[in-house]
C-alpha positions in Angstrom: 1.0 52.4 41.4 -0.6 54.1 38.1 -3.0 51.6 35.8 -1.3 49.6 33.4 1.7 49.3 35.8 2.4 45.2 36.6 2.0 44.0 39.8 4.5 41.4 39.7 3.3 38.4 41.5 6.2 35.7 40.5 9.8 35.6 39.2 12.2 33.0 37.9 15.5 34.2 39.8 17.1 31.1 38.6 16.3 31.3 34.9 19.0 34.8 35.0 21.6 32.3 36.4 21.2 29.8 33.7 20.4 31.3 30.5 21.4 34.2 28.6 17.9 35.8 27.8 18.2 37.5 24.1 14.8 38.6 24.0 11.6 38.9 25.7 8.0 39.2 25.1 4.6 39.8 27.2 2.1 37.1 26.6 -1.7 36.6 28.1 -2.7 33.5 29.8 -6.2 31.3 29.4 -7.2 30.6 32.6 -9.4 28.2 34.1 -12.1 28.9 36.8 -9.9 29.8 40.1 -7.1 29.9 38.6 -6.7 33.9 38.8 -7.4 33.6 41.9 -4.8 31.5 43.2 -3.0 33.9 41.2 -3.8 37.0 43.3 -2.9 35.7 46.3 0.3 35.0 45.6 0.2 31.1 45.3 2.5 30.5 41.8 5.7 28.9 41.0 7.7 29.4 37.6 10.9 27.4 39.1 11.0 24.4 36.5 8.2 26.0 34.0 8.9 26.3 30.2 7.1 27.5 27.3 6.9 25.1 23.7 5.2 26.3 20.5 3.1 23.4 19.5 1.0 23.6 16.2 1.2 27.4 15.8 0.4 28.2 19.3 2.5 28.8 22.8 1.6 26.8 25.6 3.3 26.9 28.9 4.6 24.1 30.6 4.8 23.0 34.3 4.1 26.7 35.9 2.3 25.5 39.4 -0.7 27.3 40.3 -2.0 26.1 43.9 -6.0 25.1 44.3 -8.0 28.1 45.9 -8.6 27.3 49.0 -12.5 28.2 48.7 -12.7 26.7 45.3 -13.8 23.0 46.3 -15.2 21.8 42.6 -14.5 24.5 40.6 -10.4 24.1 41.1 -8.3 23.1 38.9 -5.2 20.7 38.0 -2.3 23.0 39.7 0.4 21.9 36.6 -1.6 21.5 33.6 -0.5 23.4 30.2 -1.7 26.4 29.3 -1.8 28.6 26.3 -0.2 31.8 26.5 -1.8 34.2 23.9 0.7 36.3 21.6 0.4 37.8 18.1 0.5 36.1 15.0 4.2 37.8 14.4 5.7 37.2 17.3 4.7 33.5 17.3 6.5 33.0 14.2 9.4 35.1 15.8 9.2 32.2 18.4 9.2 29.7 15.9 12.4 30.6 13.9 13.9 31.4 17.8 13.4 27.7 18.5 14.4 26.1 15.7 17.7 27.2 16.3 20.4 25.5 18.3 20.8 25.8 22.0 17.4 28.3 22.5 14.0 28.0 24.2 11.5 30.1 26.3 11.6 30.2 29.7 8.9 32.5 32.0 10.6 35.2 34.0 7.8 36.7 35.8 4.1 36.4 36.2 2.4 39.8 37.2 -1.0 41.5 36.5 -1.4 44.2 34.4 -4.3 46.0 34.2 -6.7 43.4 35.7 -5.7 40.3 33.4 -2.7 37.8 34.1 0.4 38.5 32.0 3.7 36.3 31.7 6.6 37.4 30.5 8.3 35.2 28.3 12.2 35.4 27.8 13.9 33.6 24.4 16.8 32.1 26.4 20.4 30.2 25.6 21.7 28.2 28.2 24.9 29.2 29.9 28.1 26.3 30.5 29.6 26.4 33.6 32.5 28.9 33.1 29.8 31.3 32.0 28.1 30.6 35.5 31.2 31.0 37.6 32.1 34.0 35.2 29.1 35.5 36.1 29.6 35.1 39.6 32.8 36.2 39.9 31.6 39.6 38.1 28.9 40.0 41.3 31.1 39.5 43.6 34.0 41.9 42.0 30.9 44.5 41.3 30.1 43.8 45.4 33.3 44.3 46.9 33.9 47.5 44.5 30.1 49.1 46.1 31.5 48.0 49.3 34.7 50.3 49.3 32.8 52.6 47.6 30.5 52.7 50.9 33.5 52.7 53.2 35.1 55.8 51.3 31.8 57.7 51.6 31.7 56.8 55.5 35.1 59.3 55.9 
């Protein structure tokens, strides 16, 4: 994998199935002591996580980071808030995002990126239910279509 590729250490699967994501951004994250290390190895869940602008700043929300197992004193509190570090224009981008009706930011994957932690952040819409069963009928349509497709090749 060439430098400045992500290494993608995290996704939020679910957040596709429930939100239309309009946008999305790449943010930094402040960490705390083992923090990155917990990271490394794997030990993060985005499932329920969300991202607020509070005061001119993004923090993020809920994101579970496990205790390093070697940390003893030094680890940390595995779901407190932390700031995610953006530019000044795509803050108030945010801003006038989540003002609006019906949006908010949701994480859809944590990786690393050239040595430091990187989330990226996805300006979401939640979907009803007929656009989740609409959606699902689509796959399974797409599916069966690769499937005959497969069959046809076979002969």
């Amino acid at each position: 994998m060439p430098k400045g590729e992500g290494k993608v250490i995290a996704q939020n699967k679910k957040a596709y199935h429930d939100y239309f994501i309009e946008e999305t951004y790449e943010a930094g994250l402040v960490l705390q002591g083992t923090e990155i290390k917990s990271i490394r190895n794997g030990r993060v869940n985005l499932k329920d996580s969300f991202a607020k602008v509070e005061k001119g700043e993004v923090f993020l929300h809920n994101m579970h980071i496990s205790p390093y197992e070697q940390g003893n004193r030094y680890n940390h509190d595995p779901l407190r808030t932390r700031k995610l570090l953006l530019n000044r224009r795509e803050i108030n981008k945010l801003i006038g995002y989540t003002k609006e009706q019906g949006y908010t930011l949701v994480p859809l994957k944590l990786y690393i990126k050239n040595g430091f932690a990187k989330v990226e952040l996805g300006v979401a819409k939640g979907k009803k239910k007929y656009d989740k069963r609409e959606d699902m009928k689509r796959k399974e349509a797409q599916r069966e279509i690769e499937r005959v497709f497969r069959e046809r090749q076979k002969l």
